[in-house]
C-alpha beads as a LAMMPS data file, in Angstrom:
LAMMPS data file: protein, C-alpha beads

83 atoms
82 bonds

1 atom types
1 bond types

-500.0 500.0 xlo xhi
-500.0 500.0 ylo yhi
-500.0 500.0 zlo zhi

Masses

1 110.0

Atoms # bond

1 1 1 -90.590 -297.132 -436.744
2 1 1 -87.891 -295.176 -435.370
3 1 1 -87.883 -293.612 -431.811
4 1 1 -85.482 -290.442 -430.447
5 1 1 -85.847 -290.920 -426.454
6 1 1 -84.689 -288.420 -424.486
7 1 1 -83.447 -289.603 -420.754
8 1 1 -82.108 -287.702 -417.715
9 1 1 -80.928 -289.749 -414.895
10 1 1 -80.631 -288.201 -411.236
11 1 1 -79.573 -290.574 -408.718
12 1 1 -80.389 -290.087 -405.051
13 1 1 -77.059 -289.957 -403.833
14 1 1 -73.979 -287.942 -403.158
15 1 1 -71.802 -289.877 -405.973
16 1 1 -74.131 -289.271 -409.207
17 1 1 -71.327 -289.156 -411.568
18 1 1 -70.202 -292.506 -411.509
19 1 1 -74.175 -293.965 -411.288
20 1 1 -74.723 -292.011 -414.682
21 1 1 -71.524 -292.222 -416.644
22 1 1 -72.405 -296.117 -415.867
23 1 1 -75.822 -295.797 -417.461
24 1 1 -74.511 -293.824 -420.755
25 1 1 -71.457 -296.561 -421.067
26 1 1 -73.771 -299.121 -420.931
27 1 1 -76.305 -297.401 -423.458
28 1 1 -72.978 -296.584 -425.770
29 1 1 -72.437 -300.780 -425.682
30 1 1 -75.807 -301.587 -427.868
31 1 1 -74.648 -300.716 -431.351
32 1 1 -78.256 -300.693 -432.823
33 1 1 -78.416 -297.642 -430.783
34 1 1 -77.199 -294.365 -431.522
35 1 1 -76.607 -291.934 -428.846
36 1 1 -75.378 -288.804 -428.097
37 1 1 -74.947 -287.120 -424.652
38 1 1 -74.930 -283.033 -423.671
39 1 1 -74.436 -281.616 -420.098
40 1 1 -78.553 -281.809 -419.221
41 1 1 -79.423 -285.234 -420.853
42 1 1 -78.908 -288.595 -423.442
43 1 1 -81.036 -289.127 -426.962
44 1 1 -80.747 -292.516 -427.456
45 1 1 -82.481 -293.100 -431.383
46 1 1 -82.877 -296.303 -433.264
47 1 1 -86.131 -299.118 -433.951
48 1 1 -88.676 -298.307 -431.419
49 1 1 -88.697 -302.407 -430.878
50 1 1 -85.143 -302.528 -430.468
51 1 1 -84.517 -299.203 -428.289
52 1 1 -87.458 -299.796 -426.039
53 1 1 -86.140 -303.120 -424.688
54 1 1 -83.033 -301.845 -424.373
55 1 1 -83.989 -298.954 -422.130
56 1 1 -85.833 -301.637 -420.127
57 1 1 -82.792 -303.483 -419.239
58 1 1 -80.627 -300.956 -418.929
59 1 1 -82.951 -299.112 -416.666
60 1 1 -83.343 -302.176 -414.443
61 1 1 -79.769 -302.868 -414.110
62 1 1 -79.406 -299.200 -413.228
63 1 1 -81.581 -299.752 -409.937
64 1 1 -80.212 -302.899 -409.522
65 1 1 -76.969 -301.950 -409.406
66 1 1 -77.038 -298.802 -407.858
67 1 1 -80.386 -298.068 -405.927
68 1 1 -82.843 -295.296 -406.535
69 1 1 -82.816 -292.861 -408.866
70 1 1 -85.343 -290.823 -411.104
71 1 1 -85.116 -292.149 -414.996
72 1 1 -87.355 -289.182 -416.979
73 1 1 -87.869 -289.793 -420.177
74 1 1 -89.328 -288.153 -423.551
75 1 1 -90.579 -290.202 -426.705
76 1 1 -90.706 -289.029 -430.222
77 1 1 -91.150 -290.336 -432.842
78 1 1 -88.719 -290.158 -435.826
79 1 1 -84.785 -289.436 -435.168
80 1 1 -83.294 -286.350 -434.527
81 1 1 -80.821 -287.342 -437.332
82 1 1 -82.498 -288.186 -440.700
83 1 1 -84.409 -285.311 -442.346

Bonds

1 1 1 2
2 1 2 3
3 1 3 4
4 1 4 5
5 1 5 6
6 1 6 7
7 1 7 8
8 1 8 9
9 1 9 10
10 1 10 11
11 1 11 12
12 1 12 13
13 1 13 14
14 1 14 15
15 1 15 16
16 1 16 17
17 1 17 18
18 1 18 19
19 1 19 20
20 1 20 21
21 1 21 22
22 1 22 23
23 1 23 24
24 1 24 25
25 1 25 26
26 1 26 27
27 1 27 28
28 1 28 29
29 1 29 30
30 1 30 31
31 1 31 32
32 1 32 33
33 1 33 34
34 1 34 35
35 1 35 36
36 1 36 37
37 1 37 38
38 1 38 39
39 1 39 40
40 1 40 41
41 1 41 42
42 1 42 43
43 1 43 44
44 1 44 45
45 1 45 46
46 1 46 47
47 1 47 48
48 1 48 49
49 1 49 50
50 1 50 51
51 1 51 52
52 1 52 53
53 1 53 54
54 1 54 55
55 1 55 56
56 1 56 57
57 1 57 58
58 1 58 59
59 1 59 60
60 1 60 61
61 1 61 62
62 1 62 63
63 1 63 64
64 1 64 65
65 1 65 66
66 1 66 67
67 1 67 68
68 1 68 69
69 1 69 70
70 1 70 71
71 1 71 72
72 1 72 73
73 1 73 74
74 1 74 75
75 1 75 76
76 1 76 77
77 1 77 78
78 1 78 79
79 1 79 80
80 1 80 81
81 1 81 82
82 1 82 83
């Protein structure tokens, strides 16, 4: 089944930039993802059992790497893409 998740990252600290360009990066390094960025948030679409893992990992590298943040996210199911 394909997934579109929508995710907005907001790091608790002064230097966000660098904390979410890292996240996207490392989201843009899967290719069985496709993703695509605007100013406000990422859709990340793809196989709901390859996407969701994904997220997982990438999410927990996130904090691991960085600290706290706020990950919030939107499932849907389908892809913005195909028609």
């Amino acid at each position: 089944m394909k997934v579109t998740v929508e995710l907005s990252k907001y790091p608790l600290s002064e230097e966000y930039i660098p904390k979410i360009k890292d996240f996207i990066d490392r989201l843009n390094s899967h290719n069985s993802l496709t993703v695509m960025t605007n100013p406000t948030s990422t859709h990340v679409m793809g196989d709901f059992d390859i996407v969701m893992p994904i997220l997982n990992k990438e999410i927990k590298t996130s904090f691991e790497k960085f600290g706290k943040a706020i990950f919030v996210m939107k499932v849907l199911m389908g892809d913005l893409i195909s028609k």
